[in-house]
C-alpha positions in Angstrom: 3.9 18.6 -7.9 3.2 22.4 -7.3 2.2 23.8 -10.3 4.5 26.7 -10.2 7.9 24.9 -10.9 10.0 25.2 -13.3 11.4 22.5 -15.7 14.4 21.7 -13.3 11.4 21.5 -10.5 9.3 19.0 -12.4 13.0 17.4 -13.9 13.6 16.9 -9.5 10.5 15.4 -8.9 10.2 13.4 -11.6 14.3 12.2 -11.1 12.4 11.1 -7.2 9.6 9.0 -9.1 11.8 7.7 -11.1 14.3 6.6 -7.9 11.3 4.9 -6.3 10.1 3.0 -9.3 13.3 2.0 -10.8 14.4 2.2 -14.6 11.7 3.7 -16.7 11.2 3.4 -20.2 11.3 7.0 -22.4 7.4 5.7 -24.1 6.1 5.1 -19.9 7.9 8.2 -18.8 6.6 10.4 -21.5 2.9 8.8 -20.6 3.1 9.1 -17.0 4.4 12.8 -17.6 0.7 13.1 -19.6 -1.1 11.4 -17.5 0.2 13.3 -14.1 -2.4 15.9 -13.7 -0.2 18.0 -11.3 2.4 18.6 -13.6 2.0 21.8 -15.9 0.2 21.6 -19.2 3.6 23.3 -20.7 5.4 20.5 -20.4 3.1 17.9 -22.0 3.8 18.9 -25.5 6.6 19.7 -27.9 9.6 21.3 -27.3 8.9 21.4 -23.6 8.3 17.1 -23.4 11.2 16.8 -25.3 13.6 18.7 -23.1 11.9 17.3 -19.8 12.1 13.9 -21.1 15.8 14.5 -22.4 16.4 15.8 -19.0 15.4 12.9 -17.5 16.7 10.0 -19.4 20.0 11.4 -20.7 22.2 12.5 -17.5 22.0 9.5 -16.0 20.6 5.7 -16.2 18.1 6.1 -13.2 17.7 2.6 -11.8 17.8 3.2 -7.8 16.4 -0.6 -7.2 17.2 -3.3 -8.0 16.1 -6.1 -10.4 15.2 -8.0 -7.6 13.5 -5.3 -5.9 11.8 -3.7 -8.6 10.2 -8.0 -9.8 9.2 -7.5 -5.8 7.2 -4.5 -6.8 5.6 -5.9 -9.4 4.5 -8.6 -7.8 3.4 -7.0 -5.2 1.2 -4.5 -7.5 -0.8 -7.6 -9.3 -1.6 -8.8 -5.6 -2.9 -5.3 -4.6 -4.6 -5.4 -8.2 -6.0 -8.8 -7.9 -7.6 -8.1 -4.0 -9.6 -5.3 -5.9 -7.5 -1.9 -5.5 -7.8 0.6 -7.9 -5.1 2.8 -8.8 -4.9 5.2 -6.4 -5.3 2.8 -3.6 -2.4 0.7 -5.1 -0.3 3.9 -5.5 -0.8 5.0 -1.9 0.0 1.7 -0.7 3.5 1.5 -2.7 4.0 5.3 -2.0 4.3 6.3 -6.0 2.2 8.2 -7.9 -1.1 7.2 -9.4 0.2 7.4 -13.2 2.7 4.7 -12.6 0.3 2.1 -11.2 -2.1 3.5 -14.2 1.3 2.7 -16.8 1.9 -0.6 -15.4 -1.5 -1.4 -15.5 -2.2 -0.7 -19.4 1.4 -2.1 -19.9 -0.1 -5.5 -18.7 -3.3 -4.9 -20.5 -5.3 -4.5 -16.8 -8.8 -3.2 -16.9 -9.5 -0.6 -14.3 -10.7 -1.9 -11.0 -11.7 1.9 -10.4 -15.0 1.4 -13.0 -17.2 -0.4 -10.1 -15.8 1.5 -6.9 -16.0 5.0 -8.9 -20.1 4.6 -8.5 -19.7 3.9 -5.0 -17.1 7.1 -4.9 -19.8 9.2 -6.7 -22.6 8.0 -4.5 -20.4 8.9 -0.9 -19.4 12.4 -2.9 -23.2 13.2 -4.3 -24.4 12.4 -0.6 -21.8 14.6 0.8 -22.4 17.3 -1.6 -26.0 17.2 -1.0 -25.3 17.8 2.8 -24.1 20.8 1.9 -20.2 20.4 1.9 -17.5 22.0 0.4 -15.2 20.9 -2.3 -12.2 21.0 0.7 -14.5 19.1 3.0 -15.4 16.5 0.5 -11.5 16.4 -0.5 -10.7 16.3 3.0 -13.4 13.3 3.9 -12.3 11.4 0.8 -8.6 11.8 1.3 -8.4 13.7 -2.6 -7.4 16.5 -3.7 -10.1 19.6 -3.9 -9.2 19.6 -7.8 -10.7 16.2 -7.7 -13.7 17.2 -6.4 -14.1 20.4 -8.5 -13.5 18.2 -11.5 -16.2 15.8 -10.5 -18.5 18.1 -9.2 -18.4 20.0 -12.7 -18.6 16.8 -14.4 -22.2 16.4 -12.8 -23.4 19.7 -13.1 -23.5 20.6 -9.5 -22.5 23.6 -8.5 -20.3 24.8 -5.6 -21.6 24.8 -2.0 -20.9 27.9 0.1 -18.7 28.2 3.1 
């Protein structure tokens, strides 16, 4: 989500999440809205989390699929899960966004699969960065976002590679 919506822009995309994953409940939405590290800080807390949340949940019942589809989902999640996907891969597969799969998973008590690929990850990024890359080259190799990168990159204590 671009960071420069407003509260009806993150309401819209949120309403399309929502669509995609069927009926969500007001504890997961107001986690995934948390967790979703494109959507505004503003609207994380208070006032603002109240009124997106109300925004969401109160219009309308938002259940675009479904029971049948949505058990389909499911069940297809715990076979991407059990194979060994992490989050993000599971996400991209089932075109949603990486805080669902990350809600479902905690809902079903699901350790992270990411823990043992994220020193692989780190390993493919360090040699990357070491080769002299960018943050958008890196992003771009690793099919992330350059905030990722950034994010990890500070993390280690690297700093930036020039163009």
């Amino acid at each position: 989500m671009p960071t420069g919506l407003g509260i009806r822009g993150v309401v819209n995309e949120l309403n399309q999440i929502i669509m995609c994953d069927g009926e969500v409940e007001k504890e997961d939405l107001i986690f995934m809205i948390r967790a979703d590290s494109e959507i505004p800080d503003r609207y994380k807390n208070g006032k603002n989390l109240e009124v997106l949340v109300d925004n969401l949940i109160n219009p309308t019942k938002y259940s675009a699929k479904t029971p049948r589809s949505l058990k389909e989902k499911h069940k297809e999640r715990f076979e991407l899960y059990n194979r060994g996907l992490n989050d993000v891969e599971i996400a991209d597969k089932q075109k949603t966004t990486v805080a669902t799969i990350t809600n479902w998973r905690i809902k079903h008590k699901l350790p992270s699969n990411s823990k043992t690929q994220y020193k692989e990850v780190h390993k493919k990024r360090l040699e990357l960065h070491k080769k002299g890359l960018t943050d958008r080259k890196i992003a771009d190799n690793e099919g992330c976002k350059v905030t990722a990168i950034h994010n990890w990159r500070k993390r280690n204590n690297l700093e930036a590679n020039k163009k």
